[in-house]
BARO-577440 format. One record per residue (C-alpha): x negated, y negated, z negated; residue number from 0. Coordinates in pm, 1 decimal, m for minus. Each point is the difference from the previous one (the first is absolute). Example, Ala and Ser with C-alpha at 12.3 -4.5 7.8 and 13.67 -1.06 7.14 Angstrom:
2
        X        Y        Z num
  m1230.0    450.0   m780.0   0
   m137.0   m344.0     66.0   1
# end
This chain:
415
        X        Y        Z num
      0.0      0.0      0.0   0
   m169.1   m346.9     69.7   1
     52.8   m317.7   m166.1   2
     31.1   m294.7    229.5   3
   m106.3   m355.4   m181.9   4
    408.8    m74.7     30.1   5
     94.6    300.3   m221.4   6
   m303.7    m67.5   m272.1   7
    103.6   m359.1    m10.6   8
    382.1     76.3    m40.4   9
    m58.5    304.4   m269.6  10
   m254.7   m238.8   m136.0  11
    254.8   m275.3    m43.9  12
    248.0    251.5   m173.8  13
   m207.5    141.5   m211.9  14
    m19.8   m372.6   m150.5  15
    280.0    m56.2   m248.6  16
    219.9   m311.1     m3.3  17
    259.9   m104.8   m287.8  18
    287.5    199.9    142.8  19
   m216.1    309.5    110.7  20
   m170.9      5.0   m398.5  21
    194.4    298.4    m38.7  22
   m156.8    207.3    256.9  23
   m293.1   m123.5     m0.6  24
    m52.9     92.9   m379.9  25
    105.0    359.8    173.0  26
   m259.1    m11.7    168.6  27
   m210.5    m94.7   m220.8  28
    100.4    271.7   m287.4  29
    m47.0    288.5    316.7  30
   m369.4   m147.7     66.6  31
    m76.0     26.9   m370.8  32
    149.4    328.6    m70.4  33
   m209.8    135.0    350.1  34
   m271.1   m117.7   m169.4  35
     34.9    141.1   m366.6  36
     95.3    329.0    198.1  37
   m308.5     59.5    165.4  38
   m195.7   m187.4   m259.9  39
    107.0    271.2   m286.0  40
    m20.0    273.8    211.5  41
   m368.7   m113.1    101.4  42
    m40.4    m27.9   m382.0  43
    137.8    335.3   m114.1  44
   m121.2    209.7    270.3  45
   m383.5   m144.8    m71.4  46
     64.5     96.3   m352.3  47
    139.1    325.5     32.0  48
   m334.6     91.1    260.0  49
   m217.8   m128.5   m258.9  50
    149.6    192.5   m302.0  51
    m29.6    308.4    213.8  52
   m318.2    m86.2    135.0  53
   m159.7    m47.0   m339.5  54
    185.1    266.3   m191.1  55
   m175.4    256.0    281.7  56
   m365.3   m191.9    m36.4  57
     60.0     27.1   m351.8  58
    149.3    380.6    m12.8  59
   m256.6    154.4    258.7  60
   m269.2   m228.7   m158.1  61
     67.8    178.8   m344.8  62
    131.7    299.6    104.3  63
   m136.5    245.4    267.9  64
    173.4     31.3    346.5  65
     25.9    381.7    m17.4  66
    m13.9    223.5   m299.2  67
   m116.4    373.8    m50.3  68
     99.1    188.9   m248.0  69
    m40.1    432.4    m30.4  70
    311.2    158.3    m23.3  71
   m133.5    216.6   m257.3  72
    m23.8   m290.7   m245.0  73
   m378.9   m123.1    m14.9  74
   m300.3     21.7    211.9  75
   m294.2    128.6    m80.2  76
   m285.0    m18.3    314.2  77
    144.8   m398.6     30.7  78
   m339.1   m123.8    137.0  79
     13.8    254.1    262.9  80
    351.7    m60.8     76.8  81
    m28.0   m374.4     11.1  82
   m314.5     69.3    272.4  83
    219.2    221.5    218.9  84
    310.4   m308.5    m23.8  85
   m251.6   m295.6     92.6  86
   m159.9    160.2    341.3  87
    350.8    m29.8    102.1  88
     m6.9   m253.0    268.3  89
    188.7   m293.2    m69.8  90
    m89.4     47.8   m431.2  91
   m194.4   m242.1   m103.2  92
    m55.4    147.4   m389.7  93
    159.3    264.9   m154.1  94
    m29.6    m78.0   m437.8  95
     20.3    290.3   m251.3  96
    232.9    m91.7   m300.5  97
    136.3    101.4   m343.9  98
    321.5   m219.3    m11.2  99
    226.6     30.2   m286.4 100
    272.5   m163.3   m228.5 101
   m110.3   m116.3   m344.8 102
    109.5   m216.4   m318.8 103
   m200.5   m244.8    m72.0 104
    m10.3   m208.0   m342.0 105
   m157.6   m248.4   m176.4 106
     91.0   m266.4   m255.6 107
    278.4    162.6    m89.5 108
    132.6    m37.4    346.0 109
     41.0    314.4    222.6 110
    103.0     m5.9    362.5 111
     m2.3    268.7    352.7 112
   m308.4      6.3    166.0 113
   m153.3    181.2    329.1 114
   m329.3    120.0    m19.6 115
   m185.3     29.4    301.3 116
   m345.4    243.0   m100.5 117
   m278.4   m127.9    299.7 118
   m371.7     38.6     94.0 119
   m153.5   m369.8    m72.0 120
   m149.1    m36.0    388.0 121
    353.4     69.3    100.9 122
    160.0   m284.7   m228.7 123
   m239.3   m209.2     85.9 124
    105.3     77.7    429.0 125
    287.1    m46.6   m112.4 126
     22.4   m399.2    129.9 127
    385.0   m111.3   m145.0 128
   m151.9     61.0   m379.6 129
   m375.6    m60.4     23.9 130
     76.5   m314.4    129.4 131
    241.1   m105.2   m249.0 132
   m140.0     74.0   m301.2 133
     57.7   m343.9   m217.8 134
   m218.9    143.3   m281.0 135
   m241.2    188.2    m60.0 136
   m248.2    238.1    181.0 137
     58.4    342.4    224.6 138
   m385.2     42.6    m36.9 139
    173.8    120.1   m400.1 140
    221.0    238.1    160.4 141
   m177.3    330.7    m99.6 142
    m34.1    269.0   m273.2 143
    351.8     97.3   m166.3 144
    113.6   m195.3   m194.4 145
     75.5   m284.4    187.6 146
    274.3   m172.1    249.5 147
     90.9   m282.9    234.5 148
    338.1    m87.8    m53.8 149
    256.4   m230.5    137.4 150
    m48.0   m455.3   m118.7 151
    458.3     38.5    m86.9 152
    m83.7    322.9   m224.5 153
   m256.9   m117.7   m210.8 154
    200.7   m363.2    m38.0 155
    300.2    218.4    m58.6 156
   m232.3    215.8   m274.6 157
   m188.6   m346.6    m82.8 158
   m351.8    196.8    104.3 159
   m284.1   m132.1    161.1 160
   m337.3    175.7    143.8 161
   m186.7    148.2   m292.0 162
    329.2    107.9   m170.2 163
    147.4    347.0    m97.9 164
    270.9    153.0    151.6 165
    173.1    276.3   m106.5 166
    131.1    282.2    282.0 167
    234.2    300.3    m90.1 168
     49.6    267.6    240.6 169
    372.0    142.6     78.6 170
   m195.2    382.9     m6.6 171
     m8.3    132.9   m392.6 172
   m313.2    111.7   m146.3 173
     24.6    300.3   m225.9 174
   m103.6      0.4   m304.5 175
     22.3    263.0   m320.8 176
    243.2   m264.5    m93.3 177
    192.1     m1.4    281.4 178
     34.6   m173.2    284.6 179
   m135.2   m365.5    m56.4 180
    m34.7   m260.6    292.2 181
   m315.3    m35.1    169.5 182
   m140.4   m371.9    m20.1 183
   m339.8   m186.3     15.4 184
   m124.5   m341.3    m26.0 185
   m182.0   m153.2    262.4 186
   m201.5   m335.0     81.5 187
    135.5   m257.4    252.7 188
   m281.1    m64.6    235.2 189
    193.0   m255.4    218.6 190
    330.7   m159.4    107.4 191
    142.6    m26.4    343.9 192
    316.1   m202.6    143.3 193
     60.7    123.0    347.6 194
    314.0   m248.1     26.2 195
    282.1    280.4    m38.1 196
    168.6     78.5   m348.6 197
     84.8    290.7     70.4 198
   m380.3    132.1    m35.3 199
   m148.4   m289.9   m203.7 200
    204.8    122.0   m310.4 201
      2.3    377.3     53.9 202
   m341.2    120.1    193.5 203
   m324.8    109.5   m197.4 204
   m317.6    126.6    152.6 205
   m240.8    257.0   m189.1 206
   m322.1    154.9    180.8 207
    132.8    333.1    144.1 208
   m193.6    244.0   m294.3 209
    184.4   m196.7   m273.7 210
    299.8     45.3    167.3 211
    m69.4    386.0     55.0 212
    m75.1    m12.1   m385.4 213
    318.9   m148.2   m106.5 214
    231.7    187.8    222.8 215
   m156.4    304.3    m84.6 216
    m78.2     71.3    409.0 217
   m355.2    100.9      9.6 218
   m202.4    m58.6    301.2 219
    332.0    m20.6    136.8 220
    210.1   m291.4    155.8 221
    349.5      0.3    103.7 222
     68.2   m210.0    267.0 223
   m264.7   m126.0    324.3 224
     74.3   m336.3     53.9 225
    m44.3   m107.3    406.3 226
    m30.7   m321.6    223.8 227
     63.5     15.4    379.7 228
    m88.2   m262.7    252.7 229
    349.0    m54.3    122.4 230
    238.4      9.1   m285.6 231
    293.4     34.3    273.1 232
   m166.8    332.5    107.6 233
     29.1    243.3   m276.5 234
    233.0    258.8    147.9 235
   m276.8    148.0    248.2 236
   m270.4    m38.2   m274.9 237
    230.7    222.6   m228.4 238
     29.1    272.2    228.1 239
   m361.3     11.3     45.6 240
    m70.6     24.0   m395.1 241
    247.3    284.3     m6.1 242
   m176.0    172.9    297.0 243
   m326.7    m39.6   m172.6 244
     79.4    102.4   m352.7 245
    266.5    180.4     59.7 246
    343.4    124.7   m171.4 247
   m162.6    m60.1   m377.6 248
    m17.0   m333.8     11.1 249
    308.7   m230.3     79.9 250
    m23.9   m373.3     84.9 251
    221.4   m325.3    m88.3 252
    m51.5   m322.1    220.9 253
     41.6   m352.3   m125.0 254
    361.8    m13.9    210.7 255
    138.5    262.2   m214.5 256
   m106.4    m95.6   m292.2 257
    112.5   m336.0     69.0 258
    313.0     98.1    217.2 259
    281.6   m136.7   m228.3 260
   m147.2   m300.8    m88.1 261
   m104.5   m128.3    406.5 262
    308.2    104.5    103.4 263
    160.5   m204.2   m289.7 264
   m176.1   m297.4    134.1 265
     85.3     72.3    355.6 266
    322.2     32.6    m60.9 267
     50.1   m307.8   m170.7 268
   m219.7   m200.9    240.6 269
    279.3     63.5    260.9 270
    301.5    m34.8   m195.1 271
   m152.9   m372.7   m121.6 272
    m56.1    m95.4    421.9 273
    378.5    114.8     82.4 274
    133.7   m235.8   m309.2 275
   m232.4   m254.9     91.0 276
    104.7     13.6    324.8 277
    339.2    m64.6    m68.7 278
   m124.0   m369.6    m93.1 279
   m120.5    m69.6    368.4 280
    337.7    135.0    136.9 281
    208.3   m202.3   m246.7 282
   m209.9   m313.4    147.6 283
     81.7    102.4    361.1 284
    358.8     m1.2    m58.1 285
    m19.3   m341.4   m144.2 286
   m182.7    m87.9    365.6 287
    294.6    180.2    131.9 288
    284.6   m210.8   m153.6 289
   m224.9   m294.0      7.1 290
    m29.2     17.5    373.6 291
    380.4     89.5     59.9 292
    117.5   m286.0   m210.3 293
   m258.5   m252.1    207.3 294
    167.1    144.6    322.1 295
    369.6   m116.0   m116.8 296
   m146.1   m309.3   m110.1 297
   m185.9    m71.3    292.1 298
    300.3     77.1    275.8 299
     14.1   m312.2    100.9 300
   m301.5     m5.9     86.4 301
    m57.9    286.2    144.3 302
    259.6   m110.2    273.7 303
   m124.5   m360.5     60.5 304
   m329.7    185.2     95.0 305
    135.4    296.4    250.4 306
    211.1   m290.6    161.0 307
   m382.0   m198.8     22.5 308
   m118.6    322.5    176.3 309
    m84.5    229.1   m247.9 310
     21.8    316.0     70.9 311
    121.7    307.4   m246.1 312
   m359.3    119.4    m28.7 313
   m170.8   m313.6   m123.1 314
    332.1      6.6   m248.5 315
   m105.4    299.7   m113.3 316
   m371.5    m69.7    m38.8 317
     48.4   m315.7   m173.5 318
    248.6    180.4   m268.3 319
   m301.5    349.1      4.1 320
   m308.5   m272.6    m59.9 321
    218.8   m167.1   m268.6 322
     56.0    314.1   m204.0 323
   m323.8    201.1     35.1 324
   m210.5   m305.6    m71.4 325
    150.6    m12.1   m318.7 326
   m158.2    389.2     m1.9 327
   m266.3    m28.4    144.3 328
    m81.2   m323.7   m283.9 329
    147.9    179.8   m290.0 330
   m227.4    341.7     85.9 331
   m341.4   m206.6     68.5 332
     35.5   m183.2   m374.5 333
     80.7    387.4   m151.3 334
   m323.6    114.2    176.6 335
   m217.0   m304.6   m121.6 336
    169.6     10.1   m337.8 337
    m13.7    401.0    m35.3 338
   m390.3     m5.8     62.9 339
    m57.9   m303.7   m215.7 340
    187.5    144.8   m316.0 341
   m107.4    373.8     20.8 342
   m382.8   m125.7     49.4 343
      0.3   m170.1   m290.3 344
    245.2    211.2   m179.9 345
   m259.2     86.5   m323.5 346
    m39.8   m341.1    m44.1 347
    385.3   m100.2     19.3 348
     74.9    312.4   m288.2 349
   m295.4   m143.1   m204.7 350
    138.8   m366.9     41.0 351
    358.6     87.5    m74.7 352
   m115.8    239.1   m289.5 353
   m118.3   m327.7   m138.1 354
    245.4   m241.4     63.5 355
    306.8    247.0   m131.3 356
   m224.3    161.3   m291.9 357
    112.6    359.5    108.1 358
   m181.8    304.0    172.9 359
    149.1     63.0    341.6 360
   m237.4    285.7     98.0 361
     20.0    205.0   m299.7 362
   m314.4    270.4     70.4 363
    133.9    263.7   m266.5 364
    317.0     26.4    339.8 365
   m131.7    m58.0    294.9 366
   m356.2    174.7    m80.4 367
   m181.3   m285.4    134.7 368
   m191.1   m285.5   m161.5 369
     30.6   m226.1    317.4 370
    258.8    m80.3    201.0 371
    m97.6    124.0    373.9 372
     67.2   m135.0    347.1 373
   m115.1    184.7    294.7 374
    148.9   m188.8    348.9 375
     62.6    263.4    244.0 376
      3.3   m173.3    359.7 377
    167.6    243.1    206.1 378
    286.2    m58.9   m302.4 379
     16.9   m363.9      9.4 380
     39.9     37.2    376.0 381
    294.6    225.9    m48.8 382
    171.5   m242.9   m250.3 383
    m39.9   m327.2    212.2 384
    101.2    198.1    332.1 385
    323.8    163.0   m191.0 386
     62.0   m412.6   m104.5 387
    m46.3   m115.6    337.5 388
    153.4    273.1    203.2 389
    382.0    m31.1   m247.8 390
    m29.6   m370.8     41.5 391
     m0.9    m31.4    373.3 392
    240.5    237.2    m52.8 393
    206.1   m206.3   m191.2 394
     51.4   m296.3    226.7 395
     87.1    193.2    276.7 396
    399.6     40.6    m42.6 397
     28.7   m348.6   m100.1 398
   m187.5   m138.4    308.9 399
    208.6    248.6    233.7 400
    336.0   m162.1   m159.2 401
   m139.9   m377.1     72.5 402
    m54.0    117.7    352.2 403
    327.6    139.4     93.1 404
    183.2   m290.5   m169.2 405
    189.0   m114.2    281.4 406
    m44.3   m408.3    m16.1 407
    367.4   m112.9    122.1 408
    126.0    216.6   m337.0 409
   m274.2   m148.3   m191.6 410
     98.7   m363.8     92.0 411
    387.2     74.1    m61.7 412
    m54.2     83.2   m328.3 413
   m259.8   m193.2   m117.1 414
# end
């Protein structure tokens, strides 16, 4: 469709409001600004929800291994061997022998649920998400056994710091000639780390792999092989090939199910929050809609003056289109300007607000995280303005085919 200067300069002029068009002109004006908020917030809460997925995974597969493998006879005993055999798989990039196991762990009179992770000290220290956030103390302390590395949000929640004692009491009995009595053992904090997630700052604890064999009574045994891949994505084939080489006593878990309820949560929720959001932008195009209809009935007169000047039914209609998608086109350029602006600067806005209203609006303990997170996704943003822009040239279309086939004697008539 092209625009001819006589149709920019007539939508142009309409688009203007004078004293007895204020009312649809403020129309107008309420359909560019709800365009705007529309793809604005849905900028906004997409680029959240890809950043709170995006650093939930960094943060799980940073912490966690991307496959796991575990004996199906319980424990595994030739684990150095086994680990060797996973990481000449192609595509594994380390393959981590384990003792991982539920504890209680007290101190000051305060008790709380921990996960101990039992590890070689070379392989903590690979391990780049906590060696490079330790906030105090030392890995080079993380040997012997009778020490640990916990979580920075356990030891404030015990009120510990590095050099402390904490006490850890296994689930597993020990038996006694008095009975059974619960096996527990103090141990030294060697250092603190905050990897930025909850979740694991206030539950994880490190020990060097023999003090963890000690404790959970496994010796030289682990049970569980911890592995990284190169492609996170690909885990499926890799599986197949761990199977293949260790065969049917050994079973395998990848990050995807282990994770499956909680992604899929997310996921879910990520598309239910762009259809309601959605429903803004639509609600804004129907405003264009009436808008555009009621500036047709106003504008009858006019329309006739101008098809008796020559006019002909397609510059009607172009004049009427230009009118009503410019207020579109206007309304989905400020969303895309304002949608970028707010959700790159989106930490800062929570911290300033947090200030001004004296109230936490990103409570960590809930959503995991200690930072708010914005990730842009551009092939997204395209998909938002395009979805704007294609519903409101939509929008004028019926209203601009109505001032077209007005017929300008009936117009005149009844004017």
């Amino acid at each position: 469709m092209i625009f001819g200067a006589f149709e920019r300069l007539v939508a142009l002029r309409y688009l203007r409001s004078r004293r007895k068009e204020g009312f649809i002109s403020v129309i107008a004006g309420f359909s560019l600004v709800g365009i705007a908020l529309g793809v604005a917030t849905l900028i906004i809460v997409m680029s959240v929800m890809n950043g709170f997925r995006q650093e939930l995974l960094g943060r799980i597969l940073g912490v966690n291994g991307h496959l796991a493998v575990m004996s199906v006879e319980g424990n595994i005993a030739d684990y150095d061997t086994v680990a060797e055999r996973v990481s000449k798989i192609q595509g594994v990039k380390s393959a981590t022998p384990q003792v991982q196991g539920q504890v209680m762990v007290t101190a000051s009179g305060t008790a709380t649920g921990g996960l101990v992770r039992g590890m070689a000290p070379k392989d903590l220290k690979a391990r780049a998400l906590i060696a490079e956030k330790i906030v105090a103390g030392s890995l080079d302390d993380f040997q012997g056994t009778n020490v640990v590395v916990i979580g920075a949000r356990l030891a404030q929640n015990l009120r510990l710091g590095v050099g402390d004692k904490v006490t850890l009491i296994s689930p597993n009995s020990a038996v006694t000639v008095f009975g059974s009595m619960p096996r527990l053992k103090a141990y030294t904090i060697a250092a603190l780390f905050d990897v930025g997630m909850y979740e694991y700052d206030s539950s994880f604890i490190y020990m060097p792999l023999e003090a963890a064999q000690i404790f959970f009574e496994l010796s030289e045994q682990v049970n569980t092989i911890e592995v990284f891949v190169d492609n996170v994505e690909k885990t499926t084939p890799i599986r197949r090939e761990i199977f293949q080489s260790l065969g049917t006593s050994f079973r395998s878990q990848d990050w995807q199910q282990s994770n499956a309820s909680f992604f899929n949560a997310i996921q879910v929720e990520r598309n239910v929050m762009f259809l309601i959001l959605s429903l803004i932008i639509l609600v804004a195009v129907f405003n264009i809609v009436s808008g555009q209809i009621m500036l047709v009935k106003d504008k009858g007169r006019d329309i006739a003056i101008l098809r008796t000047m020559g006019a002909t039914r397609g510059m009607i209609l172009r004049v009427f289109f230009l009118s009503g998608a410019s207020i579109g086109l206007f309304g989905t350029l400020a969303g895309f300007v304002l949608g970028l602006s707010f959700a790159s600067n989106i930490e800062t806005i929570r911290q300033w607000l947090e200030g001004l209203s004296g109230t936490n609006l990103f409570d960590e303990e809930i959503y995991f995280l200690s930072k708010l997170p914005a990730v842009v996704d551009p092939t997204e943003v395209m998909q938002i303005v395009g979805m704007a822009l294609f519903f409101s040239f939509l929008a004028p279309i019926f209203p601009a085919w109505r001032a077209a086939r007005l017929d300008p004697v009936e117009a005149i008539r009844y004017e």
